[in-house]
C-alpha positions as CSV (number, residue, x, y, z in Angstrom):
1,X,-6.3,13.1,73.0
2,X,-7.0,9.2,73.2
3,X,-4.7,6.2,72.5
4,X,-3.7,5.4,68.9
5,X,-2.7,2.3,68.4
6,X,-0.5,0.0,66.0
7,X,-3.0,-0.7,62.9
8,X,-5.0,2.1,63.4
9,X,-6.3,3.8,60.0
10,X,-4.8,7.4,60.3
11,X,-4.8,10.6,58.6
12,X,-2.5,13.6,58.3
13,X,-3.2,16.8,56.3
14,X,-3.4,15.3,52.9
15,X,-1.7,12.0,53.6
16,X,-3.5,8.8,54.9
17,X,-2.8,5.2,55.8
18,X,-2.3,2.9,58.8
19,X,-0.2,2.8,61.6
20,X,2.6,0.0,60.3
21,X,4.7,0.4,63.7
22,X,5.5,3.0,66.0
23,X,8.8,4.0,67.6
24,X,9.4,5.8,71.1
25,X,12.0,8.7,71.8
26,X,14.4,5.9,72.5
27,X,13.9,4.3,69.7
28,X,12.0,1.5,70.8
29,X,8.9,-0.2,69.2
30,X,5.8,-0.1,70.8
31,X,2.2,-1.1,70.4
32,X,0.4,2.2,71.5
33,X,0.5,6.0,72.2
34,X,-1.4,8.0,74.9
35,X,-1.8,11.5,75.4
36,X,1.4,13.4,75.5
37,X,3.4,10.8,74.5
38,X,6.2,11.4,71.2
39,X,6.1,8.8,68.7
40,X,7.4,8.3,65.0
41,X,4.7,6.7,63.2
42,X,5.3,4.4,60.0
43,X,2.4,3.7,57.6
44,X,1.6,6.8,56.2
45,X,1.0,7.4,52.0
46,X,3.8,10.3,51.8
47,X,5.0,13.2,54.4
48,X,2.6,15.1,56.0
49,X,3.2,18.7,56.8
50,X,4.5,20.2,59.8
51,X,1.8,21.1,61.9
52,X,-0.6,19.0,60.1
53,X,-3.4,17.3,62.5
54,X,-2.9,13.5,62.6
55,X,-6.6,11.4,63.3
56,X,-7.3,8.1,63.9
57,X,-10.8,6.9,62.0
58,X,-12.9,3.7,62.1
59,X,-11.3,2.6,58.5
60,X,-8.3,2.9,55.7
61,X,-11.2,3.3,53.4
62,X,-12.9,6.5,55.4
63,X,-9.1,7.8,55.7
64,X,-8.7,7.3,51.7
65,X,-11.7,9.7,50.9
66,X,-11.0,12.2,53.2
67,X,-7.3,12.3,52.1
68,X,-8.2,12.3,48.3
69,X,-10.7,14.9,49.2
70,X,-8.5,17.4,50.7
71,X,-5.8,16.5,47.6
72,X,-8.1,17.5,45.5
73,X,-9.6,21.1,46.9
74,X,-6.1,21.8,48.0
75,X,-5.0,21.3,44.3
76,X,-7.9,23.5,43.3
77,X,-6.9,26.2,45.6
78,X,-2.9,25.9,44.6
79,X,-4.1,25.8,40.6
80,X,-6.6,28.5,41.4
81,X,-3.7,31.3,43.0
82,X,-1.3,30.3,40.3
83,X,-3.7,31.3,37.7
84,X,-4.4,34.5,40.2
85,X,-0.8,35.4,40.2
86,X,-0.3,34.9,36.3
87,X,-2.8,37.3,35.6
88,X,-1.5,39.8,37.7
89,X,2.3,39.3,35.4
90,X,0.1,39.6,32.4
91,X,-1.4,42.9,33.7
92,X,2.1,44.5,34.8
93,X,3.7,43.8,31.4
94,X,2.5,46.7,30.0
95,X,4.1,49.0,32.8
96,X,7.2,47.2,32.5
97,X,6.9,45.3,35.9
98,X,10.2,43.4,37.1
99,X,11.0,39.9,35.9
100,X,9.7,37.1,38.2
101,X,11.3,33.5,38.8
102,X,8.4,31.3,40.1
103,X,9.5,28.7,42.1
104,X,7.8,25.3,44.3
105,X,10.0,24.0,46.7
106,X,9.6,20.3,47.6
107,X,11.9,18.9,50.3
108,X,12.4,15.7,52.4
109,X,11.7,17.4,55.9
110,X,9.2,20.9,56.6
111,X,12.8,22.4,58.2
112,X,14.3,22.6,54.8
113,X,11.4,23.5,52.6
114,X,11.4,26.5,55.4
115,X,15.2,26.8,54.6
116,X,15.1,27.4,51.2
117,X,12.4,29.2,50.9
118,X,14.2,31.8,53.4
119,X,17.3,31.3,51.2
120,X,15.8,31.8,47.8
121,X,13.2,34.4,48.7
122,X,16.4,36.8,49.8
123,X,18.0,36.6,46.3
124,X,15.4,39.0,45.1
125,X,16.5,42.3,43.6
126,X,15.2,45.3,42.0
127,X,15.0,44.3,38.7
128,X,14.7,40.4,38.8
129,X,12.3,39.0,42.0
130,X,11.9,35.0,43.2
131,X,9.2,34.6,44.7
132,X,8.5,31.0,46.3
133,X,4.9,29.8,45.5
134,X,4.4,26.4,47.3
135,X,6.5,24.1,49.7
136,X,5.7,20.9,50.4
137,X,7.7,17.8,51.6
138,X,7.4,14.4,50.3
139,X,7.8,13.6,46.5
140,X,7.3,15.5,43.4
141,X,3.7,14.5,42.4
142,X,1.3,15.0,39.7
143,X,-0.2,18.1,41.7
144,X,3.1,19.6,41.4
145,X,3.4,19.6,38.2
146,X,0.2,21.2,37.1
147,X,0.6,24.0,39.5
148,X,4.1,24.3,37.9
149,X,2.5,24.5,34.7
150,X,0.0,26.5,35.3
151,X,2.2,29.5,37.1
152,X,5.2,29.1,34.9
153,X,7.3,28.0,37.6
154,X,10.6,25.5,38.4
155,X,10.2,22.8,40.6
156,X,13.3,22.3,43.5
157,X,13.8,18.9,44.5
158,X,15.5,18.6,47.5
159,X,16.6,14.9,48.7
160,X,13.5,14.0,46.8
161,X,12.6,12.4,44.0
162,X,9.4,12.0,41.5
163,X,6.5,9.8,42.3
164,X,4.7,7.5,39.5
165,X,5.1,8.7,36.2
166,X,5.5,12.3,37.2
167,X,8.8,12.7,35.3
168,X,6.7,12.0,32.0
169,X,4.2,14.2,32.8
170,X,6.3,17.2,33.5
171,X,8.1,16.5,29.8
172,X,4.5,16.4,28.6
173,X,3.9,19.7,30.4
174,X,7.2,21.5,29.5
175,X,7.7,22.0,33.3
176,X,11.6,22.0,34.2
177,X,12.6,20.0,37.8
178,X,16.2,20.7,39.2
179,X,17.5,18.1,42.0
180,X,19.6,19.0,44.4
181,X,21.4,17.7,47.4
182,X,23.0,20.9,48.9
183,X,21.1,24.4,49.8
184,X,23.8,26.3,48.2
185,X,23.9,24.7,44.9
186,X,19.7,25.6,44.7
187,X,21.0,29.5,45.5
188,X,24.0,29.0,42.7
189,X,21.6,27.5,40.7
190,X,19.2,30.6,41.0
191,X,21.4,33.1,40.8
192,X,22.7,32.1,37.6
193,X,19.2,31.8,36.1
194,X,18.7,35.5,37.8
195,X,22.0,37.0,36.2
196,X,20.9,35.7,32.1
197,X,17.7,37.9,33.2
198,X,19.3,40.8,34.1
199,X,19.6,43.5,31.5
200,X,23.8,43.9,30.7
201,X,25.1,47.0,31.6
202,X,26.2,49.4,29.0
203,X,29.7,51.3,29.4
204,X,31.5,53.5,26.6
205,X,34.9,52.5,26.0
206,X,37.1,55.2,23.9
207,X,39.3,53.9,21.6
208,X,40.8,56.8,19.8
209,X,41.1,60.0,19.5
210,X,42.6,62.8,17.1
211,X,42.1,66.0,15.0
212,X,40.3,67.3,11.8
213,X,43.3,68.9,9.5
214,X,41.5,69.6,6.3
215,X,38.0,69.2,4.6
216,X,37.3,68.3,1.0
217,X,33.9,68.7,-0.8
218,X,33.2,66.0,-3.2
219,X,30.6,66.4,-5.1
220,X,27.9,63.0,-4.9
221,X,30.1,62.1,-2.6
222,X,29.9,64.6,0.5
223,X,32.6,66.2,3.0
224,X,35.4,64.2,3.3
225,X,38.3,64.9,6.3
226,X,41.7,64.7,6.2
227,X,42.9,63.8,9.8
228,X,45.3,62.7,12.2
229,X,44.9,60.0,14.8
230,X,46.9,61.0,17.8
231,X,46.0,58.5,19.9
232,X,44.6,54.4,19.7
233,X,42.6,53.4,16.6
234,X,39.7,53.9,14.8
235,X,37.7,51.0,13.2
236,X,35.3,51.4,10.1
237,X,32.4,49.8,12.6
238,X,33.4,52.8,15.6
239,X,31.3,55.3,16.9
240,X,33.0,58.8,16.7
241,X,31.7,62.0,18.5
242,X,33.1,65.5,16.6
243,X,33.9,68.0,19.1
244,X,34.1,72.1,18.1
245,X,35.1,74.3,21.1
246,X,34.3,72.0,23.7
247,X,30.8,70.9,22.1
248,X,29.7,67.9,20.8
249,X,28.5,68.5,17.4
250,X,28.1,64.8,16.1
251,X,27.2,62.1,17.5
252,X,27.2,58.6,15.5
253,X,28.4,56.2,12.8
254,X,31.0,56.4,10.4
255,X,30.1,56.5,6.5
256,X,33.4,55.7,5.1
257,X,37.3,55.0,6.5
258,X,40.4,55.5,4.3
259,X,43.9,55.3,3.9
260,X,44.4,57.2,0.7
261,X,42.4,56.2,-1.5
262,X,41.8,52.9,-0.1
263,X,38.7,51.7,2.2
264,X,40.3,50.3,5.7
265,X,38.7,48.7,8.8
266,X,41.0,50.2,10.9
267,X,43.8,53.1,11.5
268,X,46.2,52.8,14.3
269,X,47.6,56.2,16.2
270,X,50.0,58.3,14.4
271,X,48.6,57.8,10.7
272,X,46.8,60.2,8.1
273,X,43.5,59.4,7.0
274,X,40.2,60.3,5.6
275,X,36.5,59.8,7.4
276,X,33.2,61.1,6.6
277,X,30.1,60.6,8.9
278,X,26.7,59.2,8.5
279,X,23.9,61.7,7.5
280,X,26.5,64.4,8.3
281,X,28.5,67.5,6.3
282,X,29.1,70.1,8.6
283,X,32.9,69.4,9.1
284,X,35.7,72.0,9.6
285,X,39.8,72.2,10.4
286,X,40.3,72.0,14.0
287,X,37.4,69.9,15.0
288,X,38.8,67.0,17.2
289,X,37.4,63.5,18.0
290,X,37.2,60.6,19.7
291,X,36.0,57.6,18.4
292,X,34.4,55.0,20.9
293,X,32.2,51.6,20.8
294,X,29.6,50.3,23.0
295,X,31.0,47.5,25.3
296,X,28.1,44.9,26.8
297,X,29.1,43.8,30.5
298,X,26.7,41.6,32.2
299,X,25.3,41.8,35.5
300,X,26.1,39.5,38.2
301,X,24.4,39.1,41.5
């Protein structure tokens, strides 16, 4: 609607300024725009949204106010939801609630703020979940940073960089910014940060295994066994589980490891040697067992 023209005082969403030139489809410069016509429009403080209404006024100053006021209740809003959603962590902490990455996306063009947001959105899993609380293109500005601050979150820079002294402020603020020129190096990126969040998987990994072929009771000292390893080693720091007719009567550490009469940190398959257990007496002849340890593996996504 209407005819905008070349110095024209404009506004866009947040964004405001005055039309510096104006390009048509082909390319070409022109001095005005009616109805239905495509231009790209120069002049304009930063990026607008896509979908954002753009409004010629009577003057730059008029188009300054209402641009600073929208900023500023749009920053209110943003701060506003991000204290909103860090409540709701606090509250599902205490019924062990999955691990959130918070992230605010700011891009050179709408198309790939939409992108990652897709992109980063999908790596969520049960036990780790991203969720994406503000795009915007343009660059990384003071609002940014407080709503990054405020929620917790990690700024994405994509093909952008910060404004003023933004950089500053976000050292200030203890608010990390990543840059990136690539969508895939944002989802490495992520996924990385995801996998040190993830709780490692535990797996038992036998190392040994043998049999019981005497008993000694020392007295102050306990029951001592004299055994065989017929398989792998044991190691003074192993876990052993004592088995009597197929049931496992002991489960945990090892109090003592010898060869003889010496203390040793480990005995390999084939030798004679004497264990006792942790908190635990009740051995006899013929009891088998395998000794084991606890191996760490970590998740990956």
């Amino acid at each position: 609607r209407g005819t905008l023209k070349a110095g024209d005082p404009i506004i866009a969403g947040q964004e405001f300024g005055r039309v510096r030139a104006m390009f048509d489809a082909a390319g070409k410069q022109v001095g005005e725009a009616g109805p239905s016509t495509p231009v790209a429009v120069l002049g304009l403080s930063n990026a607008p949204n896509a979908g954002d209404d753009l409004i010629a006024v009577e003057s730059e100053r008029k188009a300054r106010e209402v641009a600073l006021y929208r900023q500023g209740k749009f920053r209110d809003v943003r701060l506003a939801s991000a204290a909103k959603k860090a409540e709701d962590v606090f509250s599902q902490m205490g019924e062990q609630a999955s691990a959130n990455i918070q992230i605010i996306v700011k891009a050179d063009v709408d198309g790939s703020c939409q992108a990652l947001k897709e992109f980063l959105e999908k790596l969520s899993i049960g036990e780790v979940r991203v969720k994406v609380i503000h795009t915007g293109t343009g660059g990384i500005n003071e609002s940014d940073v407080m709503l990054a601050s405020a929620s917790n979150a990690v700024i994405i820079g994509y093909h952008v960089r910060p404004t003023g002294k933004v950089s500053e402020i976000a050292e200030r603020e203890n608010v990390s910014i990543k840059f990136f020129n690539v969508i895939f190096e944002v989802t490495d990126s992520i996924k990385a940060a995801m996998e040190g969040m993830l709780s490692p998987e535990i797996k038992e990994e036998i190392t040994g295994s043998g049999d019981v072929k005497q008993v000694f009771k020392i007295s102050k000292v306990g029951t001592i066994a004299g055994a065989m390893l017929n398989s792998g080693k044991i190691e003074r720091s192993s876990k052993v589980r004592l088995v009597r007719d197929g049931v496992v009567v002991f489960d945990g550490a090892l109090k003592s490891l010898k060869r003889f009469k010496d203390d040793v940190s480990e005995v390999s398959a084939g030798q004679e040697f004497g264990f006792s257990l942790d908190n635990y007496n009740d051995l006899k002849e013929g009891d088998s067992f395998e000794a084991y340890r606890l191996v760490e593996i970590a998740k990956t996504i």
